[in-house]
N, C-alpha and C positions, 0 to 999 in steps of 0.2 A: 419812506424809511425814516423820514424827517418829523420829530414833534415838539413839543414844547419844551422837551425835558432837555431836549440838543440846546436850547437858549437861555433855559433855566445854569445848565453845564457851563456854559462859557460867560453867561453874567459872574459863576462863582470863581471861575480860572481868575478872570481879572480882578476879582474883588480881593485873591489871596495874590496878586502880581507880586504886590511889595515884601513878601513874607515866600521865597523862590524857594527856600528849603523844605519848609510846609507845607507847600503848595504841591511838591515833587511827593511827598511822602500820601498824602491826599489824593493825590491823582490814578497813584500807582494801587494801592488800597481800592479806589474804588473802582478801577479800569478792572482789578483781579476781579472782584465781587461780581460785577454787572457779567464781565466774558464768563463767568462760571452758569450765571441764570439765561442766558441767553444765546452766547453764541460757541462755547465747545463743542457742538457737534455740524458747524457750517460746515460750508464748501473754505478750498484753501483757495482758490481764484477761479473766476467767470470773465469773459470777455466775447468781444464782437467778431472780433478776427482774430486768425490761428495766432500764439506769439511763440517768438523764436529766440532761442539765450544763447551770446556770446561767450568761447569758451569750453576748452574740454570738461567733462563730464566730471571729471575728479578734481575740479579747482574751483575755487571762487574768482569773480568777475565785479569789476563796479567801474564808473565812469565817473562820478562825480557831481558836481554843483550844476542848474539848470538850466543857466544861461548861456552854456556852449555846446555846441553838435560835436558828438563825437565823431561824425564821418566828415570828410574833409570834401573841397567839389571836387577831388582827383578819385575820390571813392575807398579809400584809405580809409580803416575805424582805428578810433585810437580808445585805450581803457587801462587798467591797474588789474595787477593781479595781486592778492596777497599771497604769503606763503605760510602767515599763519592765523589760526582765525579771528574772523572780525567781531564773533565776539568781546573779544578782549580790548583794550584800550589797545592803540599805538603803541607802538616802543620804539625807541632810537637804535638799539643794537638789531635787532630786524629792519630789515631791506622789504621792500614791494616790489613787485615788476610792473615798467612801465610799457606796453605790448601796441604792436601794430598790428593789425591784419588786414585781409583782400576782401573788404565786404564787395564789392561788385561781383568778385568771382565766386564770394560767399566759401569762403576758407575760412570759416570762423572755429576752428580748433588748431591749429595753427599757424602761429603770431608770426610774421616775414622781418619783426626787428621785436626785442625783449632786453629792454636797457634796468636797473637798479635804479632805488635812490631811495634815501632814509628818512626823506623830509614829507611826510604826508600826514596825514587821519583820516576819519571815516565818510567823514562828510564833501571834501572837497579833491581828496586823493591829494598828490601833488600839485594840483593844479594843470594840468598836462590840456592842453588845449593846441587847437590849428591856427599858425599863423598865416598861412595861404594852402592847397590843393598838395606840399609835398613836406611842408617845413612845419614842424609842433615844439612846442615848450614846456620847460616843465619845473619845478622845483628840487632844490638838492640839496646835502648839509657838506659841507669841506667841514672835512674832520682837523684840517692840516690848520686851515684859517680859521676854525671856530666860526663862520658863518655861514647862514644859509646866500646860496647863489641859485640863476634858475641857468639852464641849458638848452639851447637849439637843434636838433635833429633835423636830416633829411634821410627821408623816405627813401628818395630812389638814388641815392650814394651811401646808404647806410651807414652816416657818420653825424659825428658830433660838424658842428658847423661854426658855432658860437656861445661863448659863456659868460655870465654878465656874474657882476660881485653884489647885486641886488634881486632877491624874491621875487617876482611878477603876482601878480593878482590879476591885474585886466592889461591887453594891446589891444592895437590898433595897426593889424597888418605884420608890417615888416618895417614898419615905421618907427614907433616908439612900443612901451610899455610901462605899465605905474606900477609901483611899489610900493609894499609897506612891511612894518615890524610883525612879525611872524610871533619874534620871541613875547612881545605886550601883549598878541593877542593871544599867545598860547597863558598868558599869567590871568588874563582875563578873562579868556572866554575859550577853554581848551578843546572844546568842539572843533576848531577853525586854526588852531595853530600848531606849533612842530615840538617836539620832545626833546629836540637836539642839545638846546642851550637852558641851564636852570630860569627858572620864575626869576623878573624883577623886583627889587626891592621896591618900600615906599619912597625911595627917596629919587629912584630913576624914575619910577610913574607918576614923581608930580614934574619933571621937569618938560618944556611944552615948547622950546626952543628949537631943538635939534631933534624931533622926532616929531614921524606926520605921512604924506605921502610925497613917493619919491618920482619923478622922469625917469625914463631913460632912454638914450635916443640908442637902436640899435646898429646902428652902422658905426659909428664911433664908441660905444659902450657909456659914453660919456654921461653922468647922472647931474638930478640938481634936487636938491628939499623945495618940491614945488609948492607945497602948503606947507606948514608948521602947525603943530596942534593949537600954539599961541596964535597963528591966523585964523585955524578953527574958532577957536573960543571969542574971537572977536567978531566975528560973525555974529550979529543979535545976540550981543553977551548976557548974561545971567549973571546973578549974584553967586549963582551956586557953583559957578566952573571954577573958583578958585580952589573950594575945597573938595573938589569932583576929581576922580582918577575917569582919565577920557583914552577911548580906542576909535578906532577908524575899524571899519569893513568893510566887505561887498561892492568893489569901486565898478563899476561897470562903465565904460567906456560909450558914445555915442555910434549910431551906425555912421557920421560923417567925419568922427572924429576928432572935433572939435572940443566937444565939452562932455564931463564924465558924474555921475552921481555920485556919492558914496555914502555909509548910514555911520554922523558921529553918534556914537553911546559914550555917554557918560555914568558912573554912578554914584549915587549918593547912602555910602555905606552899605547894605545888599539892595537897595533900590535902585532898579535901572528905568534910564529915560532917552530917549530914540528924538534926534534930529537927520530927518534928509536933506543932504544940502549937494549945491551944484556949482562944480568947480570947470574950471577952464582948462584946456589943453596948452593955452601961452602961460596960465598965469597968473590972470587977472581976479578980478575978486569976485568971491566966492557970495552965494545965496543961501538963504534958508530957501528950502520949498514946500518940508514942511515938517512942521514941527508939534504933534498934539499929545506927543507922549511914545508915540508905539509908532516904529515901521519894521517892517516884515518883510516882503519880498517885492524885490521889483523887476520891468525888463523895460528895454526901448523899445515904443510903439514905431515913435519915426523919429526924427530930428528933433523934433517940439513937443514931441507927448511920451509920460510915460506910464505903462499897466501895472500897480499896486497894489498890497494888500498891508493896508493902514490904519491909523486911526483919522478918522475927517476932522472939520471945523465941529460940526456937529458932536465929534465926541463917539462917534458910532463906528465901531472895527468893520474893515470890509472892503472890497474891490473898487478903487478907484482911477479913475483918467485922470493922471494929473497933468496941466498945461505947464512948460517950464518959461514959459515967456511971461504968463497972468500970475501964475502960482494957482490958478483954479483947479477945485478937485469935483470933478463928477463920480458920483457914484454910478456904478458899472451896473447896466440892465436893470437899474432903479433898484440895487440891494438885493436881488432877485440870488444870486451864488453864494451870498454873504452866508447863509443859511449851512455851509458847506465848510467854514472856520477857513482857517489861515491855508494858505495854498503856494504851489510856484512858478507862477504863467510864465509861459513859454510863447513869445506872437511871431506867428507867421504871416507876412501878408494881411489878408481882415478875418484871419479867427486865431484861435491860439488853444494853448495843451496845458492843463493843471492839475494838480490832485488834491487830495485830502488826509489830515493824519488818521491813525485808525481810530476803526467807532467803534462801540460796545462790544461788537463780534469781530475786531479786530484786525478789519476790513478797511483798506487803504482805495479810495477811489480815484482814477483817471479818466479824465474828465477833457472834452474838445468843446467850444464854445464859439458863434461865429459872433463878430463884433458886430457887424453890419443888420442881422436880424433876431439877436438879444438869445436863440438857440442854443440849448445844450446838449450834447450826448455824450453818454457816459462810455470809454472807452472799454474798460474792465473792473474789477474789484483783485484786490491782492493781498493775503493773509500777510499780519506780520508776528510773529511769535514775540513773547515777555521777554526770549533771549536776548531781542536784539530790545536795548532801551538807552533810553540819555546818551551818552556820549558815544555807543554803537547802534546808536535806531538808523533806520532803513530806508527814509527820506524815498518816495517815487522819482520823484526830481525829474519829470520829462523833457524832453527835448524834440526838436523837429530837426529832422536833414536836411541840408539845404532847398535841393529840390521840391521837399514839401508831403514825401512820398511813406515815409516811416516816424514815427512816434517811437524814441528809445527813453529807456527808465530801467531803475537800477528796482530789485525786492529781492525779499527772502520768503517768498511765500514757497517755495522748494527744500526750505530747511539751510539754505545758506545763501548769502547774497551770491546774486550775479547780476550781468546787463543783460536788457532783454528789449526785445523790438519787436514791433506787429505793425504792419504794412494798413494803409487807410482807403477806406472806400471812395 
């Protein structure tokens, strides 16, 4: 399905990176033209195994960002319901439900807890993720305090538990978890942040002192500014950070919990430029890991390794092992997936789950891959409609269950998002 023209395509995405307006208007333009000769009369999805969607018949369903299982090891799903449609931007005067159900028992049309909260978007939901087998978190907006705060749930007391005066982004158990400004990244990048509170000015996104990522230890609530964006910027400084408007994102946390990634972006006027860097759980100072212009998506292999899709030393976009100890990047199956554009690995043990954005027919690919003998196979294909685009596109974003037993991902290949799950051979 694969030819030259797929390489020709993304030689030109990148060549229009710096020019993100025109680049949008180009892409859209020519994604209509090619889906009109080629793929209008496809299939709306093919797969290997039967799949099965979370959620009454008459609602929309999504779970969110790739890097958490929506089922918990108690067998609890957790997911977002909207109540109005996704394709619309967010809005702060609408509420989302944030829903539990009995995947073990397989009561997947009715939720056994359905809590509110105003703090989300399309992409990440609230952030609602498992802190152990009964307890999940999630994002909120205090209308009283004018801040975003995140919330603790337990399942089997079906109550609030604990409420923190900080966001979460990534934990680590029931131990701590990071934070960051929700409101810089909704001014910078609104795919990822919340409606609640207006855009900051210029004059609060150069300041680089008191704003960055935050601790916070859960049992105390008690927080700290564990990095500052001025500790950012001093990290292999640039000439450019001075006059660079910088955000933080996508902090993910280690599986030992020591040490956590995060991707800073800075820009320079609508020019954006991607460092990964690796920060500490105490404190301590911070790495570049890597830094060639472009990071994309990452996940934790183990302790010391992490699975990317980057740009290398080389200068070439594409899947790599990055070492966090050497800073080495191996390219993944010797560049063999790169062919496949930007994706959002999910590792389980030694293989893992990714996908692909849509191609000419519109077709979103999920994809399993084993690390140990370079194999791929493609899980399914999933239509996504012109409805859903930029700031409501439809991300596959897969995920594995703890166990190892199910692959869940969010589409609208049915005419409206929902979550959906297909059990593996």
């Amino acid at each position: 399905m694969h030819s030259r023209f797929d390489v020709l395509e993304r030689r030109i995405a990148r060549m229009l990176s710096d020019f993100p307006r025109l680049k949008s208007v180009i892409k859209l333009l020519y994604s209509r033209t090619v889906y009109l000769a080629v793929g209008a009369r496809a299939a709306r999805s093919a797969s290997s195994s039967a799949v099965s969607r979370v959620g009454a018949d008459d609602v929309e369903t999504f779970f969110g960002y790739y890097d958490k299982s929506p089922v918990s090891t108690k067998g609890w799903l957790l997911c977002h319901t909207p109540r109005h449609p996704s394709t619309q931007p967010p809005q702060s005067t609408l509420s989302i439900a944030v829903q539990v159900f009995d995947f073990d028992a397989r009561e997947l049309a009715h939720p056994v807890m359905s809590l509110d909260t105003h703090a989300y978007n399309w992409q990440q939901g609230a952030r609602a993720h498992w802190l152990d087998g009964e307890h999940f978190i999630f994002n909120d907006f205090d209308a009283q305090a004018r801040r975003y705060i995140s919330r603790v749930h337990c399942v089997r007391g079906r109550s609030e538990v604990q409420r923190y005066d900080r966001a979460v982004q990534d934990s680590h158990g029931r131990e701590y978890f990071l934070a960051i400004n929700y409101q810089r990244l909704h001014t910078l990048r609104p795919d990822y942040g919340y409606r609640n509170l207006p855009p900051l000015d210029d004059t609060v996104l150069a300041g680089r002192d008191n704003d960055g990522i935050w601790k916070v230890e859960q049992n105390s609530g008690l927080s700290r500014l564990l990095y500052s964006f001025e500790d950012i910027c001093k990290a292999a400084p640039h000439d450019d950070f001075s006059h660079a408007r910088h955000k933080v994102n996508h902090v993910m946390i280690s599986p030992d919990g020591q040490r956590f990634i995060f991707l800073h972006r800075y820009f320079l006027g609508r020019r954006k430029v991607d460092r990964l860097m690796l920060g500490a759980a105490d404190g301590s100072a911070l790495r570049v890991l890597a830094a060639y212009g472009m990071v994309s998506h990452c996940f934790w292999m183990s302790d010391a390794a992490v699975l990317c899709y980057a740009r290398g030393p080389s200068g070439f976009d594409g899947y790599y092992i990055l070492d966090i100890c050497t800073g080495h990047m191996d390219a993944l199956f010797g560049g063999a997936l790169d062919i496949m554009g930007d994706g959002h690995p999910h590792v389980h043990g030694h293989w893992f789950v990714t996908d692909s954005y849509p191609d000419r027919r519109r077709m979103q690919r999920l994809l399993r891959a084993d690390l140990r003998s370079g194999q791929t196979h493609e899980l399914g294909r999933f239509y996504q409609s012109f409805r859903y685009g930029g700031e409501t596109r439809c991300d596959l974003h897969p995920r594995i269950t703890p166990d190892g037993r199910y692959v869940f991902f969010d589409s609208v290949y049915e005419g409206r998002r929902g979550l959906y799950f297909l059990e593996l051979s």
